[in-house]
Backbone and ligand atoms as CSV (ligand in chain L), in Angstrom:
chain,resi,resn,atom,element,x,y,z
A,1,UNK,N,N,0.833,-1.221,0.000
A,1,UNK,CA,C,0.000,0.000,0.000
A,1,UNK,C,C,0.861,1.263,0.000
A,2,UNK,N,N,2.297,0.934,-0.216
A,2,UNK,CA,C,3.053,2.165,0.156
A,2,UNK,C,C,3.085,3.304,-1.084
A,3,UNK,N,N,2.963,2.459,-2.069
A,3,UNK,CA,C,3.371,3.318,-3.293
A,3,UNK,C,C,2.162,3.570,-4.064
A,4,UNK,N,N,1.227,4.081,-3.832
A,4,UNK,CA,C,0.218,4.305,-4.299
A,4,UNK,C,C,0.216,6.139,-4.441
A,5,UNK,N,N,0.287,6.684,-5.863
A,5,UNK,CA,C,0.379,7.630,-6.241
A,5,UNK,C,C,-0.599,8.941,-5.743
A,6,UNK,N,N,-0.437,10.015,-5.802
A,6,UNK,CA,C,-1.643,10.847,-5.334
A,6,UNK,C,C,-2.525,11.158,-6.552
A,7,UNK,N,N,-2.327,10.353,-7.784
A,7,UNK,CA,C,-3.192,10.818,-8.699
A,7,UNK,C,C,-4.287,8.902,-8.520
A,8,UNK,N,N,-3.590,8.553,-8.349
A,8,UNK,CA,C,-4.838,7.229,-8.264
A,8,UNK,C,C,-4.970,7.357,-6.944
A,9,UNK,N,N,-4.873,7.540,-5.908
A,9,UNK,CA,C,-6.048,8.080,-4.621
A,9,UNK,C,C,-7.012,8.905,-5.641
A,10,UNK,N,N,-6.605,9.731,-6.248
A,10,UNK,CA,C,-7.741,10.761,-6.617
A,10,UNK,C,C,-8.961,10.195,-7.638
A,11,UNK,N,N,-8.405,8.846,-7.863
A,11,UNK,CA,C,-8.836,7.928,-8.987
A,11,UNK,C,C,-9.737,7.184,-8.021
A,12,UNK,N,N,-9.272,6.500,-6.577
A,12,UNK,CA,C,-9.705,5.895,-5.843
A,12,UNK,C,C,-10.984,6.252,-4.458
A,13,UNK,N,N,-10.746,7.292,-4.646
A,13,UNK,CA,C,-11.146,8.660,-3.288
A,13,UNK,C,C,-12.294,9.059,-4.051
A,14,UNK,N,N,-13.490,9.742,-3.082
A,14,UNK,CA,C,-14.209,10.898,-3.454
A,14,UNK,C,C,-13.315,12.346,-3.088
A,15,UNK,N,N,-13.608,13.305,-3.732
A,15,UNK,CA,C,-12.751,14.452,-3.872
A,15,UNK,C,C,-13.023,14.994,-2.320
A,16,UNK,N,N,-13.952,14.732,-1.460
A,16,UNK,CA,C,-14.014,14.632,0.291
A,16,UNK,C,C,-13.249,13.940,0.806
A,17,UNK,N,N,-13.084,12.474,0.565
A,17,UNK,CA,C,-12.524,11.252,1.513
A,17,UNK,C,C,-10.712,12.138,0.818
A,18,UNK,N,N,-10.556,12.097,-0.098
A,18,UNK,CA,C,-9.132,12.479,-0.804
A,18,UNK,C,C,-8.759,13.902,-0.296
A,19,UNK,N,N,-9.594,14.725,0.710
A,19,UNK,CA,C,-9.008,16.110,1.225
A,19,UNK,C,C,-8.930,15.804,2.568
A,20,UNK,N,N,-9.497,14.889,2.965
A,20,UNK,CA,C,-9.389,14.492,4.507
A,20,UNK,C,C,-8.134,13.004,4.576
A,21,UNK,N,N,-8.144,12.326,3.944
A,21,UNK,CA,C,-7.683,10.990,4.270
A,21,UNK,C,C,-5.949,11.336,3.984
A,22,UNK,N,N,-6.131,12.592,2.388
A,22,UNK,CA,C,-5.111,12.234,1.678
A,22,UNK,C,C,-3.994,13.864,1.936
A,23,UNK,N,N,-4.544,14.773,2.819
A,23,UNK,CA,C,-4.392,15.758,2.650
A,23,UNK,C,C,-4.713,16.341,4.171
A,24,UNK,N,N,-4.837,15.873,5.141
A,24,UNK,CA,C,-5.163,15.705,7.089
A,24,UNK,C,C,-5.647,16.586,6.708
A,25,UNK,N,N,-7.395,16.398,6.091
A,25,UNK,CA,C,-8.475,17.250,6.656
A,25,UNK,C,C,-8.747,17.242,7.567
A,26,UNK,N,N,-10.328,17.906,7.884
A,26,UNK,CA,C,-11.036,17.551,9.309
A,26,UNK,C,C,-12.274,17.804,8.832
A,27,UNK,N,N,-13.141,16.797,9.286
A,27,UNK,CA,C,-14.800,16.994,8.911
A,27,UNK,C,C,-15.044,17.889,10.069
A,28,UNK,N,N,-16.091,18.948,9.415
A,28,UNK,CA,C,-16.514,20.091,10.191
A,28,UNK,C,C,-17.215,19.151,11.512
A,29,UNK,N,N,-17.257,19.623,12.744
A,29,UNK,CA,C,-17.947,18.910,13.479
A,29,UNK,C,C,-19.426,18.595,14.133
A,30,UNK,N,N,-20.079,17.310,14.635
A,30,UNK,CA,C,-21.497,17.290,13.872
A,30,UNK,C,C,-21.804,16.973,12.624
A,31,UNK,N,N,-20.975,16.961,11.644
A,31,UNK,CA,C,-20.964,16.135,10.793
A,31,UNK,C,C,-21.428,15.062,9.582
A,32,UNK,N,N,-20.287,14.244,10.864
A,32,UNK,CA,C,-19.861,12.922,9.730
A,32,UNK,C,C,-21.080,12.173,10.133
A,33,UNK,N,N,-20.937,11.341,8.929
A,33,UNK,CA,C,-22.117,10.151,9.225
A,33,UNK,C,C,-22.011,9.483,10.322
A,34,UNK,N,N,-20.656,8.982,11.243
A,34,UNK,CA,C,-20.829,8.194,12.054
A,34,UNK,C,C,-20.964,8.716,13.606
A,35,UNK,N,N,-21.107,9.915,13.670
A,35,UNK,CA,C,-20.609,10.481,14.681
A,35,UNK,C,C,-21.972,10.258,15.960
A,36,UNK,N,N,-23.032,9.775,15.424
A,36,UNK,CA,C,-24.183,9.335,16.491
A,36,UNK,C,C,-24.627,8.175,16.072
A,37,UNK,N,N,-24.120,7.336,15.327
A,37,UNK,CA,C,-23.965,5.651,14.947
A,37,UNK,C,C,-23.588,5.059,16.250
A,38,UNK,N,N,-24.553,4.838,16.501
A,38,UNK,CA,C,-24.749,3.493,18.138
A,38,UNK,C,C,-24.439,1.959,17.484
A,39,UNK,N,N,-24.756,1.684,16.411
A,39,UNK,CA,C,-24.425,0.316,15.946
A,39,UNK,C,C,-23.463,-0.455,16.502
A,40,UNK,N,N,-23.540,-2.163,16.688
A,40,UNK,CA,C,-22.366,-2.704,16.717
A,40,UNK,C,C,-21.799,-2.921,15.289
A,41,UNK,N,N,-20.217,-2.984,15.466
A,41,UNK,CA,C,-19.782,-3.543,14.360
A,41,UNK,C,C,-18.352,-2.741,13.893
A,42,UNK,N,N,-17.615,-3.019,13.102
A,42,UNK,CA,C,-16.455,-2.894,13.168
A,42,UNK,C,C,-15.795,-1.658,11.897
A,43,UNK,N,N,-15.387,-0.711,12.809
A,43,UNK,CA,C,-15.254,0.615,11.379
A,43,UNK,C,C,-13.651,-0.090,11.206
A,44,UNK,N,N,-13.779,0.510,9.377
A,44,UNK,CA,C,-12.268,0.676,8.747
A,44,UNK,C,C,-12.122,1.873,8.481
A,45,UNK,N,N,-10.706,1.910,7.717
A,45,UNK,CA,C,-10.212,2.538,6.650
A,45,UNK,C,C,-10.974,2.852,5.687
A,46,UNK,N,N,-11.163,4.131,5.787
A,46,UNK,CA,C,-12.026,3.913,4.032
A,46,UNK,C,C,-11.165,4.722,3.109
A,47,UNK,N,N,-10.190,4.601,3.261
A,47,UNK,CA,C,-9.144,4.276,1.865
A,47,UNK,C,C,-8.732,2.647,1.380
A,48,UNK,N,N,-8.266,1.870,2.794
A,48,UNK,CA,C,-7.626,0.734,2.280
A,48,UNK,C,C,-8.305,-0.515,3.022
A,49,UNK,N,N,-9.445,-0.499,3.897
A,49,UNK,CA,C,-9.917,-1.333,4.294
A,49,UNK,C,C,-9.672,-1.647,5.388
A,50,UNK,N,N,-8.226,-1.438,6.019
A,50,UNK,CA,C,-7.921,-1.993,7.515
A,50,UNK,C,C,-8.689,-1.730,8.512
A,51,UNK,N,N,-8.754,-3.106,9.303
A,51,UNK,CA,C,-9.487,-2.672,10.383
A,51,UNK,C,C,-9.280,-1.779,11.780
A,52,UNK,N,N,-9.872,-1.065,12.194
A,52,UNK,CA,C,-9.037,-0.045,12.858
A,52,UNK,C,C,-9.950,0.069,14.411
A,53,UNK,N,N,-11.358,0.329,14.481
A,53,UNK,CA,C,-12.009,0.267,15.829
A,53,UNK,C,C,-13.668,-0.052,15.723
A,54,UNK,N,N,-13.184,-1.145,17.220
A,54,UNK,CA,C,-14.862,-1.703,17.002
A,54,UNK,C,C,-15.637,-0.995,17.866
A,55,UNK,N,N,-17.207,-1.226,17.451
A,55,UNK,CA,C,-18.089,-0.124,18.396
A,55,UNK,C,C,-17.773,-0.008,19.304
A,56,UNK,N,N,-17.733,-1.308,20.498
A,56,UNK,CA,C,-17.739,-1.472,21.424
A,56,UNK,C,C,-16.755,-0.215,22.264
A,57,UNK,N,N,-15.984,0.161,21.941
A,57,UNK,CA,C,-14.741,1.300,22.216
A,57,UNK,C,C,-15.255,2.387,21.998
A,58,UNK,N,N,-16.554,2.800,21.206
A,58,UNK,CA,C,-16.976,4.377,20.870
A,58,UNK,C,C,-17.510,4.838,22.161
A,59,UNK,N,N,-17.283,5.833,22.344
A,59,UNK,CA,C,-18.313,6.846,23.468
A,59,UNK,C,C,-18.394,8.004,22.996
A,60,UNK,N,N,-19.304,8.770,24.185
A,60,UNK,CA,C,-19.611,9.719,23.406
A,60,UNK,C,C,-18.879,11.037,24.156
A,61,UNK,N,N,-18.372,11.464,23.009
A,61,UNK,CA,C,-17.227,12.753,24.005
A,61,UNK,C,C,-17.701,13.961,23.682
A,62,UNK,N,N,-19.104,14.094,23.052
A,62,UNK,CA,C,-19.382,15.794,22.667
A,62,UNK,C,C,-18.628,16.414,22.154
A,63,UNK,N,N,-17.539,16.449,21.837
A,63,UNK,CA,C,-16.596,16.932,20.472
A,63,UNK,C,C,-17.109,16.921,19.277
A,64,UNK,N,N,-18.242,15.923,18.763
A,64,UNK,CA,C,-18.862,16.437,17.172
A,64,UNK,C,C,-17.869,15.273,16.365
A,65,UNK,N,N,-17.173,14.693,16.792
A,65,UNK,CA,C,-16.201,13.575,15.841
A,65,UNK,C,C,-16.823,11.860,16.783
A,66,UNK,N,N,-16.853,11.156,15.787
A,66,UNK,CA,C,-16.421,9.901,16.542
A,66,UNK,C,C,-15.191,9.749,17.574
A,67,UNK,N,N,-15.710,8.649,18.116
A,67,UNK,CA,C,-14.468,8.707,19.333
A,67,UNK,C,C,-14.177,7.571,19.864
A,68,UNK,N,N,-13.427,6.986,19.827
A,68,UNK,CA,C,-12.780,5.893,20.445
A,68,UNK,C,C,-11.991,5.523,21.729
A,69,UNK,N,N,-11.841,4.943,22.498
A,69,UNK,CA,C,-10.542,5.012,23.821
A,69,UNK,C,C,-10.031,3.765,23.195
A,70,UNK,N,N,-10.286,3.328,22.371
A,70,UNK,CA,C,-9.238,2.221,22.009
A,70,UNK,C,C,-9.152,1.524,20.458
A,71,UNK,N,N,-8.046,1.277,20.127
A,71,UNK,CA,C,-7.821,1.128,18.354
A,71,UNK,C,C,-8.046,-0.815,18.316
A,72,UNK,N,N,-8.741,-1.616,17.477
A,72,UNK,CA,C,-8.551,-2.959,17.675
A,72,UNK,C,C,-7.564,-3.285,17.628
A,73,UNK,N,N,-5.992,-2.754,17.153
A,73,UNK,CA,C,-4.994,-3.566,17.791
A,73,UNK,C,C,-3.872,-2.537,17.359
A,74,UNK,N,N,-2.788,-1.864,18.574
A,74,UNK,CA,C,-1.856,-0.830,18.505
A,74,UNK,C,C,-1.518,-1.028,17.229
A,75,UNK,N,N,-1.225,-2.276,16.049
A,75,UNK,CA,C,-0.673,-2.183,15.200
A,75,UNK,C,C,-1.004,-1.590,14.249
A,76,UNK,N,N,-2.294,-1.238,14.518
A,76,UNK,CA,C,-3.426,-0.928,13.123
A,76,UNK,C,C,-3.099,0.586,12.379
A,77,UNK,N,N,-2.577,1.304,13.414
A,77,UNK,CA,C,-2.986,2.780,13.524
A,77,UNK,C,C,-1.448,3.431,13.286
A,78,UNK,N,N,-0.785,4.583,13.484
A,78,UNK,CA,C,0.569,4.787,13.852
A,78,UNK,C,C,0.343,6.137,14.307
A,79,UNK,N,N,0.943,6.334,15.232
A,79,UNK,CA,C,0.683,8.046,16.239
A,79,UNK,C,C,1.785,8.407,15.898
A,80,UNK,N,N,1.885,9.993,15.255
A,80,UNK,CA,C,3.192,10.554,15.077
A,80,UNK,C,C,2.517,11.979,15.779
A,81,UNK,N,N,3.975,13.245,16.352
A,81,UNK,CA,C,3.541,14.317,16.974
A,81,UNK,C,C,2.957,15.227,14.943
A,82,UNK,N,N,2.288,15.768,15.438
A,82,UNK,CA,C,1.484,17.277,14.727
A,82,UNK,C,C,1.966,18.374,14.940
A,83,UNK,N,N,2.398,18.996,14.972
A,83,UNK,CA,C,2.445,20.730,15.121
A,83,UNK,C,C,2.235,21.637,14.137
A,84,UNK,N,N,0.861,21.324,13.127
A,84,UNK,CA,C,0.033,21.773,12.491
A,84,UNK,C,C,-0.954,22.387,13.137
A,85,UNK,N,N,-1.452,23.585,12.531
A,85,UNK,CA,C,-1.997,24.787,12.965
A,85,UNK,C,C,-1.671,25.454,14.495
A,86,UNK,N,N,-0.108,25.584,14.972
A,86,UNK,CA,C,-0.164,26.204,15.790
A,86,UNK,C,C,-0.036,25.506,17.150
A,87,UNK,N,N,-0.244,24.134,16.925
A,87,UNK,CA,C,-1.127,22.931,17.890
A,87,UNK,C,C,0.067,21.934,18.131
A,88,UNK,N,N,0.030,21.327,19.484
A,88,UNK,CA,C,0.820,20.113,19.147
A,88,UNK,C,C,0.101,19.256,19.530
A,89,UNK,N,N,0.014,18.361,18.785
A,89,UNK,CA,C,-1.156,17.242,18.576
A,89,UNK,C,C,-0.377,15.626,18.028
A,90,UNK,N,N,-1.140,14.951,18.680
A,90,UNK,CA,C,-0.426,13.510,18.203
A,90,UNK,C,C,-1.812,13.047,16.685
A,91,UNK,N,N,-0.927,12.800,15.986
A,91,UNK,CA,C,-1.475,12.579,14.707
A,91,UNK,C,C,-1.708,10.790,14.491
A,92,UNK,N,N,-3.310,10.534,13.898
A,92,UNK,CA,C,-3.417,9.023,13.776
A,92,UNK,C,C,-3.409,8.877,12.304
A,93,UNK,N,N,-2.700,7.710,12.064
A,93,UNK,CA,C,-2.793,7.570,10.412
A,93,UNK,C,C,-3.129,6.020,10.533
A,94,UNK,N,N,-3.585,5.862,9.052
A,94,UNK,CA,C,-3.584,3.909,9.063
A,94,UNK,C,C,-2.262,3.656,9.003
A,95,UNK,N,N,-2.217,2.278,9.656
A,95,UNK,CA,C,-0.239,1.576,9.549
A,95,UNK,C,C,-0.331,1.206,8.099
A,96,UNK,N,N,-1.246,0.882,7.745
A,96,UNK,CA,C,-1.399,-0.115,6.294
A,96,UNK,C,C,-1.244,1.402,5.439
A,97,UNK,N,N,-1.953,2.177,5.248
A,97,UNK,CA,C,-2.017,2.780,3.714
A,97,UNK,C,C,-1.447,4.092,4.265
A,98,UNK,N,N,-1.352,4.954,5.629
A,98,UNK,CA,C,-0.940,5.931,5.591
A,98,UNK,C,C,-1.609,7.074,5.333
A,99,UNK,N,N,-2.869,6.889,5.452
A,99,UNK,CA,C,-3.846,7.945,5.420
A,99,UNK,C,C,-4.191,8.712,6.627
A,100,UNK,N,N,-4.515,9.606,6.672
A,100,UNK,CA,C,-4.751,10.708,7.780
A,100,UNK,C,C,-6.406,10.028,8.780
A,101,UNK,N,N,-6.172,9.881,9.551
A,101,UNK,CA,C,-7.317,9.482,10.517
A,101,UNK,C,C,-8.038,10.705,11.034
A,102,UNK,N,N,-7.172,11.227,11.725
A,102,UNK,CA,C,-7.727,12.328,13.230
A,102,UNK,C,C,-6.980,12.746,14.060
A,103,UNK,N,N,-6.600,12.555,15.632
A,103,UNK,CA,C,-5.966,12.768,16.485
A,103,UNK,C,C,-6.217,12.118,17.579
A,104,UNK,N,N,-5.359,11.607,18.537
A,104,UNK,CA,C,-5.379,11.422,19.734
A,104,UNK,C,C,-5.064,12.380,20.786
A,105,UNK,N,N,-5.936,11.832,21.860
A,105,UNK,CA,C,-6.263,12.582,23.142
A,105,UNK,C,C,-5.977,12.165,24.643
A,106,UNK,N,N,-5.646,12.916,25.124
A,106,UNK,CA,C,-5.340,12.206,26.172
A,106,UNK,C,C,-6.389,12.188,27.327
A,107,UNK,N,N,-8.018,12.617,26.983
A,107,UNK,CA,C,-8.984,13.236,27.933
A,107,UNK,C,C,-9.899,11.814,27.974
A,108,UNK,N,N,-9.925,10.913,27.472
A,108,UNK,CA,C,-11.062,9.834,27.122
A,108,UNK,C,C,-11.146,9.329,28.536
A,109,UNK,N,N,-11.913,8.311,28.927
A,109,UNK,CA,C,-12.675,7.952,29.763
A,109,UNK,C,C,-12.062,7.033,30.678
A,110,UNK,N,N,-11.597,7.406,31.680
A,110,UNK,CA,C,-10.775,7.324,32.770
A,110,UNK,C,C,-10.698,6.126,33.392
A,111,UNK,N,N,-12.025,5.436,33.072
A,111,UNK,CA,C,-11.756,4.148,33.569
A,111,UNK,C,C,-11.832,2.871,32.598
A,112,UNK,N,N,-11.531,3.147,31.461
A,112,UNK,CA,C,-10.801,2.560,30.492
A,112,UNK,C,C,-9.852,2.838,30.270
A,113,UNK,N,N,-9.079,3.473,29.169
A,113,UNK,CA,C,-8.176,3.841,28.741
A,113,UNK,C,C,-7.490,5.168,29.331
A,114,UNK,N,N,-8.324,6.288,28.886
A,114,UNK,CA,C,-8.023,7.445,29.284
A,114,UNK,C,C,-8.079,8.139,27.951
A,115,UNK,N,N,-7.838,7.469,26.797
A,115,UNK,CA,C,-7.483,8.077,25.394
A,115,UNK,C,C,-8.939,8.192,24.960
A,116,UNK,N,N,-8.623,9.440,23.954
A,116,UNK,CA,C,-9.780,9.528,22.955
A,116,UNK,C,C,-9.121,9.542,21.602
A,117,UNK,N,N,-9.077,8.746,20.763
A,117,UNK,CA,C,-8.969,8.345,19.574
A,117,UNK,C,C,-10.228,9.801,18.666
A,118,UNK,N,N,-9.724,10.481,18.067
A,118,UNK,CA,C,-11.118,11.349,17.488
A,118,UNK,C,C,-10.842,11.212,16.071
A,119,UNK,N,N,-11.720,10.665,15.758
A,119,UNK,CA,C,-11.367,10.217,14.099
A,119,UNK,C,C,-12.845,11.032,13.622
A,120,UNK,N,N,-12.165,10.995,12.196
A,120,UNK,CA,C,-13.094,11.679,11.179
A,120,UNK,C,C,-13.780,10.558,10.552
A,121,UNK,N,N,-15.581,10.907,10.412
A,121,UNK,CA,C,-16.125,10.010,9.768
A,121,UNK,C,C,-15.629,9.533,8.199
A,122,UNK,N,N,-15.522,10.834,7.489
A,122,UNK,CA,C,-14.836,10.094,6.462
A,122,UNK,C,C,-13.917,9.522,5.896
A,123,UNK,N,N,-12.960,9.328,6.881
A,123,UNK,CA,C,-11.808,8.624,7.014
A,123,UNK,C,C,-12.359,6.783,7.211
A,124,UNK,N,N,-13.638,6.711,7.686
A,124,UNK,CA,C,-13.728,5.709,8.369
A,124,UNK,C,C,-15.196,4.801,7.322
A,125,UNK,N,N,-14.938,3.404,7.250
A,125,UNK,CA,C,-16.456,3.381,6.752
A,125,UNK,C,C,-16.860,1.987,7.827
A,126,UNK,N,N,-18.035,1.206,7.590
A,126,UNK,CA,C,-18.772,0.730,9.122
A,126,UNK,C,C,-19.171,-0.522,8.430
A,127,UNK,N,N,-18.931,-1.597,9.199
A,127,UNK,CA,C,-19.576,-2.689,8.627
A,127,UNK,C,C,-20.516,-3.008,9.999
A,128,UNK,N,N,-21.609,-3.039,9.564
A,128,UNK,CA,C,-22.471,-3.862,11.324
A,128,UNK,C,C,-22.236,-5.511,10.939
A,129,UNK,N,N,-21.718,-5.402,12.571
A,129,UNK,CA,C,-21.905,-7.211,12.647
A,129,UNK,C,C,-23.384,-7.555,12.858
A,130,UNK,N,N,-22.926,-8.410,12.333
A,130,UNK,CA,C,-24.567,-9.299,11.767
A,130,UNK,C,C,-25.132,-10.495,12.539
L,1,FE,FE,FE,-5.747,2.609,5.337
């Protein structure tokens, strides 16, 4: 998945998913489709498919983004620092394709994790388990 050009993302992408995934957008917040999705079932990548977090981990943090305290498996994801817009922010990308997720937090829910994973819906797409 490494060498995949920015003109076939643009081939592969909607010209939304390709300003956020391919280019660390941010869906305005309130939003994304998934951001009040109670469903069970397991979101990806919606560039490359990997699996990245299951419902069970969403809560709700009033931030306007989906939210996670936990990724289905550290390997999935890769946290690098941000210091985009001013901010220093830990940045989530997929391990597999390298696309822009969201950010991590360190405010999530204290008696889990502590992390808030805040991903952008369109970074993400949803399969319900069945
Ligand atoms: Fe990916």
């Amino acid at each position: 998945m490494q060498n995949i050009s920015n003109e076939d993302w643009k081939k592969k992408l909607s010209p939304e998913q390709y300003r956020i995934l391919r280019e660390n957008g941010t869906d305005a917040p309130f939003t994304g489709q998934y951001v009040n999705n109670h469903e069970a079932g397991m979101y990806t990548c919606a560039a490359c498919g990997n699996e990245l977090f299951d419902s069970e981990t969403k809560f709700e943090s009033g931030s306007g983004w989906p939210s996670f305290y936990d990724v289905i498996s550290k390997g999935n994801v890769k946290v690098s620092e941000d210091g985009s817009h001013g901010m220093k922010r830990l940045e989530v990308t997929c391990a597999n394709c390298g696309s822009h997720l969201g950010h991590l937090f360190d405010d999530g829910p204290r008696d889990k994790t502590g992390q808030r994973y805040c991903i952008n819906s369109t970074s993400l797409n949803f399969k319900a388990k069945k």
